[in-house]
C-alpha positions in Angstrom: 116.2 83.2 93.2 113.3 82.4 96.0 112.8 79.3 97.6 114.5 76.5 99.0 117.5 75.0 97.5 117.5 71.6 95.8 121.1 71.2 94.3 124.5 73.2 94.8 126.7 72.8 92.2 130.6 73.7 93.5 133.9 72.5 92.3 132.4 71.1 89.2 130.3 69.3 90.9 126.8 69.1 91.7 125.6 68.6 95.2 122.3 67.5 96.0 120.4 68.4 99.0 119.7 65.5 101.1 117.9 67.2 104.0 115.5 69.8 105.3 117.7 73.0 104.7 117.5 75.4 107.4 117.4 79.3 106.3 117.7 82.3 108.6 118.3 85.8 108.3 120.7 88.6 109.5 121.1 92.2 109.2 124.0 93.9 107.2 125.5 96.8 109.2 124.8 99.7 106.4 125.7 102.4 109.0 129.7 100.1 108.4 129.3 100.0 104.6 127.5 103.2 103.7 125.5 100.8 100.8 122.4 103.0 99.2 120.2 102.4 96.9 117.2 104.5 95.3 114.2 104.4 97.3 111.6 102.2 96.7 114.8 99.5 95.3 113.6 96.6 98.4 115.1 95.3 101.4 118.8 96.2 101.5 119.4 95.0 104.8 118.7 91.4 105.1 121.5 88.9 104.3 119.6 85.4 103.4 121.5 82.1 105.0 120.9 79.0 104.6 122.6 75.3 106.0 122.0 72.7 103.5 123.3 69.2 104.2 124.2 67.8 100.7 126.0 64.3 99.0 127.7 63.7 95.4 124.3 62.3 93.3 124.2 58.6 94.9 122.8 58.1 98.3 125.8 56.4 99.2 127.9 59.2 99.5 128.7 61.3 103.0 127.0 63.5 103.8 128.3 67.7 104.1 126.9 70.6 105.4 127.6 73.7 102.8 126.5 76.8 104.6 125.6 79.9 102.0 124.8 83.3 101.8 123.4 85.8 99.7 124.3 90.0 100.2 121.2 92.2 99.3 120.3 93.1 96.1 123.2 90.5 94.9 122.3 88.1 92.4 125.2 85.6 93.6 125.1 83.4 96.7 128.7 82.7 98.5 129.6 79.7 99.8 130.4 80.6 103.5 131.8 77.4 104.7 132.0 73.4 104.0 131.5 70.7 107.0 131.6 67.2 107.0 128.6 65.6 108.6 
């Protein structure tokens, strides 16, 4: 679940990452959600992004930027949006 992204696979298809992805950080506004979790659990806090521009297997195909994003503690990462280009 660490590191940088290599492939995406969405829609039944796999999407490979064709450029440096670029990851940042955000904060999730507990105070809103009133999330807990037993102390000592981790960060619960930190929402992980990342923009990852991607192509269908050959280098022929165009080229999209996924963006995605992973809740704390969730094992799953959401595909926020999909850009051509």
């Amino acid at each position: 679940m660490s590191g940088r992204p290599l492939a995406i696979r969405h829609a039944g298809q796999i999407w490979v990452v064709a450029e440096d992805p670029v990851q940042w950080f955000t904060r999730d506004s507990w105070w809103d959600t009133r999330r807990s979790a037993p102390v000592g659990i981790g960060n619960v806090v930190d929402i992980e992004h990342w923009r990852v521009q991607v192509r269908l297997g050959s280098s022929s195909s165009a080229l999209r930027t996924f963006e995605l994003r992973r809740e704390p503690l969730s094992e799953q990462w959401l595909l926020e949006s999909i850009a051509h280009g």
